[in-house]
C-alpha positions as CSV (number, residue, x, y, z in Angstrom):
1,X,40.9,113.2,166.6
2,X,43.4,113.1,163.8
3,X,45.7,114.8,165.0
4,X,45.7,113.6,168.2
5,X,46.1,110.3,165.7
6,X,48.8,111.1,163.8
7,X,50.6,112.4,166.7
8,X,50.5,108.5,168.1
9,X,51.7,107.3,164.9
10,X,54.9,109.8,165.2
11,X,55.5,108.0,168.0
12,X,55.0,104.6,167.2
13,X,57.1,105.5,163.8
14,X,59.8,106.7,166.0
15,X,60.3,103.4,167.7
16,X,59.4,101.4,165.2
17,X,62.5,102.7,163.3
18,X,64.5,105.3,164.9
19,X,66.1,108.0,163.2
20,X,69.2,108.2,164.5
21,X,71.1,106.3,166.6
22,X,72.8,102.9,166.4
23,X,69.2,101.0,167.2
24,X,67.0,99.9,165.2
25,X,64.1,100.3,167.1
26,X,63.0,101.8,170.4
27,X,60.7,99.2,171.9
28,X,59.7,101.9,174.9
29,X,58.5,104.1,172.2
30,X,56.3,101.3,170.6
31,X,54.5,100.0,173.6
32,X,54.0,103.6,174.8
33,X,51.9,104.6,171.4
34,X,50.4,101.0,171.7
35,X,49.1,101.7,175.4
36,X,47.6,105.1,174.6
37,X,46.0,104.1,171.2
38,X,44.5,101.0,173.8
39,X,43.4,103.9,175.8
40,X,42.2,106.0,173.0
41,X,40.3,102.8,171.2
42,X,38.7,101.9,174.9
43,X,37.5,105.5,175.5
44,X,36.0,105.5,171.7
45,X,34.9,102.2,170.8
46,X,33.3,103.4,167.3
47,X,36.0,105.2,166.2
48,X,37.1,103.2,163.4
49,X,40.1,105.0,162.1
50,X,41.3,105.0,166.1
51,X,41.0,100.7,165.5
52,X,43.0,101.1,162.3
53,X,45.7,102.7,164.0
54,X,46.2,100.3,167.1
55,X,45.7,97.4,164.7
56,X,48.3,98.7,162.3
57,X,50.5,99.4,165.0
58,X,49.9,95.8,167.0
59,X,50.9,94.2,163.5
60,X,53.7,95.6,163.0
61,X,55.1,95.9,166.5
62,X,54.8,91.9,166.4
63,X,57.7,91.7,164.1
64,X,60.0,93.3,166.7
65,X,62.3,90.9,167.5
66,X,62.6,89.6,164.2
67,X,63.6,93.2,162.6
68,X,67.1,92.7,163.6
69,X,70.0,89.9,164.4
70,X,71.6,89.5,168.0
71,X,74.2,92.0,166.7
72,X,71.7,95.1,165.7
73,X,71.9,94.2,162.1
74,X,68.9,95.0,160.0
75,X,67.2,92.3,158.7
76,X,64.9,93.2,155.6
77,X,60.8,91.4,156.0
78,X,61.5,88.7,153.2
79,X,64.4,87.4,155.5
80,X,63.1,87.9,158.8
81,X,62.4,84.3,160.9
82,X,58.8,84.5,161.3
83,X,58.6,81.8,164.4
84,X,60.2,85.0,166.3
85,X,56.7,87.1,165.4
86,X,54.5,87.7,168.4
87,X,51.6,85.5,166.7
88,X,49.2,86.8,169.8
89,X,50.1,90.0,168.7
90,X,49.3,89.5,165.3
91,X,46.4,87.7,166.6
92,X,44.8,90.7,168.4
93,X,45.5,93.4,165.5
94,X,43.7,91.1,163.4
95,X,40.7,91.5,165.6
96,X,41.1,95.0,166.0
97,X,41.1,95.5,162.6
98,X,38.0,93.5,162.0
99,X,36.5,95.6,164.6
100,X,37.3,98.6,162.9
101,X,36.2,97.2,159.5
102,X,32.8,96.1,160.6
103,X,31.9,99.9,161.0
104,X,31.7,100.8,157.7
105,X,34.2,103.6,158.0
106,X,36.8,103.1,156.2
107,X,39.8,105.0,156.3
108,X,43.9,105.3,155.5
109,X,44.6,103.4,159.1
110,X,42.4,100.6,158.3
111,X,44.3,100.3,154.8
112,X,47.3,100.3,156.3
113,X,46.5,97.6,158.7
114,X,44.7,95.5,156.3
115,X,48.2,95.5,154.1
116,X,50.2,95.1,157.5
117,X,48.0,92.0,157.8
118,X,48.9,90.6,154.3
119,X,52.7,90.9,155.2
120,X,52.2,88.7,158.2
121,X,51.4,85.5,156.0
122,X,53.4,82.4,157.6
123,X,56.2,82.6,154.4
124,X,57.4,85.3,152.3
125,X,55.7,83.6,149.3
126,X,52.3,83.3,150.8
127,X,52.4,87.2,150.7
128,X,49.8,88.4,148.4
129,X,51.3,91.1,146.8
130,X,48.6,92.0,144.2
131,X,45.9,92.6,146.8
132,X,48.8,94.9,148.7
133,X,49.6,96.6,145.5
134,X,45.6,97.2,144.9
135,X,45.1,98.1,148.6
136,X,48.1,101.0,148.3
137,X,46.1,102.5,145.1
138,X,43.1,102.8,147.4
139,X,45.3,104.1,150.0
140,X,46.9,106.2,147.4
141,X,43.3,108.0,146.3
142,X,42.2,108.3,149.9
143,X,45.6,109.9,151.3
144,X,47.5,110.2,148.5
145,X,51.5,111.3,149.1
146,X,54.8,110.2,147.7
147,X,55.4,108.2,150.4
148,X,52.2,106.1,149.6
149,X,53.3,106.0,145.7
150,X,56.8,104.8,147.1
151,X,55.1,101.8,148.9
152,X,52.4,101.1,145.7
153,X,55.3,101.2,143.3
154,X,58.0,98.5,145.7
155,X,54.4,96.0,145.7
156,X,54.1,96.4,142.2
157,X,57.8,95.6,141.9
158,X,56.9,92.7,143.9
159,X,53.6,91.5,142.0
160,X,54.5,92.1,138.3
161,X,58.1,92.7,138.2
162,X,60.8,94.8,139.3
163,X,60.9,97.0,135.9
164,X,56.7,98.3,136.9
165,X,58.4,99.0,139.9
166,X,60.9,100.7,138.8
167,X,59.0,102.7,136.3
168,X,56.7,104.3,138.7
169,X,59.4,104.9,141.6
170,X,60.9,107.5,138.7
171,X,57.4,109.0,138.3
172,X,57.7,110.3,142.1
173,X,58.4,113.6,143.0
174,X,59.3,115.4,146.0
175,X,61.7,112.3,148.0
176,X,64.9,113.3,146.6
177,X,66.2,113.6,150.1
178,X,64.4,110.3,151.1
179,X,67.2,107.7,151.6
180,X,64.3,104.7,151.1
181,X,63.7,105.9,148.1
182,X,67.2,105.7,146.8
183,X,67.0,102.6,148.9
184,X,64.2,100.7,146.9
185,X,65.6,102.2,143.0
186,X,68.8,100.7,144.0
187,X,67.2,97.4,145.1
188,X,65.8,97.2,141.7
189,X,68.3,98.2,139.5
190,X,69.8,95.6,141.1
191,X,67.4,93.0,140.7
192,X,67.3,94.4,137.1
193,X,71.1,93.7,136.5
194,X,71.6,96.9,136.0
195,X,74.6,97.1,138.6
196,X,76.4,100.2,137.9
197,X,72.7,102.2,138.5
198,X,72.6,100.7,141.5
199,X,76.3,101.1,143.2
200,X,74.9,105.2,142.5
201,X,71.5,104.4,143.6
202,X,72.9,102.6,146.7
203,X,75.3,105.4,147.0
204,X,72.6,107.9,147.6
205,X,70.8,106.3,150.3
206,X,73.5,105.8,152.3
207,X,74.7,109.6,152.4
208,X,71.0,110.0,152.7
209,X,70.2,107.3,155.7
210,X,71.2,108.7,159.7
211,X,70.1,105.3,161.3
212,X,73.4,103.1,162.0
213,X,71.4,99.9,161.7
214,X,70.2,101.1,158.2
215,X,73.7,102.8,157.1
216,X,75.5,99.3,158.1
217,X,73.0,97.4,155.7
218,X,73.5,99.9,152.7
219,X,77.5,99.9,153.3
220,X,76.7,96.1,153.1
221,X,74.8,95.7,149.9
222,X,76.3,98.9,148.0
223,X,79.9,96.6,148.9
224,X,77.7,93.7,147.0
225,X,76.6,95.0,144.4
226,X,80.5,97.0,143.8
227,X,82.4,93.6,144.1
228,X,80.1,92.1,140.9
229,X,80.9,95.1,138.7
């Protein structure tokens, strides 16, 4: 079962936010994984974790065309107009995920999907980003990876301050070669004032980043950030 999981979320992943290429995201890829997880969580209704997975999926696929302007440029969550999210969508991974929850089996998938479901309040400023900050130290001691402490340490940034943030993202090992990391220490130097870090920081994840949506925005704020130094 979790591989046959984890296999889905690959996919998903991979439309969600392609690797390579000049597009953002794949939507064919998206409502593929979405069908078969349907499939999956229709064949085993108690499976929670199978729940978490097509909830976390049917949250985040509802931001779609939001992700990115008429031209293919990335736009980051905070910005993104939210009348554009698929609010039925959002709707039904909500219910999904209280499905999943009411079994008592909790799980990373259900984590996820409960912080997915915190990111889709109806302004960026309604987001509660204490309770996804505490909900990625759970996810953290039930699947921990760097990854995981990435994500922790950008909600921290967000709920106490970008210097927390900033702290623990230099704690985490192992996602040198990760152009978000780069991506989110840059962001925060920034934030922090501390431009010249940043222009580097910025620097990195775009020799780092093979997604042309992604390298465009980098090029974009790395130009920013120069211009003020």
């Amino acid at each position: 079962m979790r591989s046959a999981l984890a296999v889905l979320y690959l996919v998903f992943n991979e439309g969600y936010a392609a690797t390579a290429g000049d597009a953002l995201v794949r939507g064919d890829l998206c409502e593929e994984a979405i069908r078969l997880a349907k499939l999956l969580a229709v064949l085993m209704p108690d499976e929670a974790e199978a729940l978490g997975l097509l909830a976390l999926m049917l949250l985040h696929d509802a931001r779609r065309e939001a992700r990115a302007d008429a031209g293919g440029a990335l736009i980051l969550l905070a910005d993104q107009d939210r009348s554009l999210w698929n609010r039925e969508r959002i709707a039904e991974g909500e219910r999904v995920l209280e499905r999943a929850l009411s079994l008592r089996l909790p799980g990373p998938y259900q984590l996820q999907a409960a912080i997915a479901a915190l990111h889709c309040a109806s302004t960026a400023a309604e987001t509660d980003w204490p309770q996804i900050s505490a909900l990625y130290g759970a996810l953290a001691r039930v699947a921990p990876s760097s990854v995981v402490e990435l994500n922790r340490a950008v909600a921290v940034a967000m709920a106490a301050g970008p210097e927390e943030g900033l702290e623990l993202i230099d704690r985490i090992e192992g996602l040198e070669g990760y152009h978000l990391l780069h991506a989110a220490r840059a962001d925060l130097l920034r934030r922090l004032g501390r431009g010249a870090e940043a222009v580097s920081a910025y620097g990195e994840a775009l020799a780092l980043a093979t997604n042309d949506a992604e390298r465009a925005y980098l090029g974009r704020m790395l130009t920013a950030v120069q211009s003020r130094e």
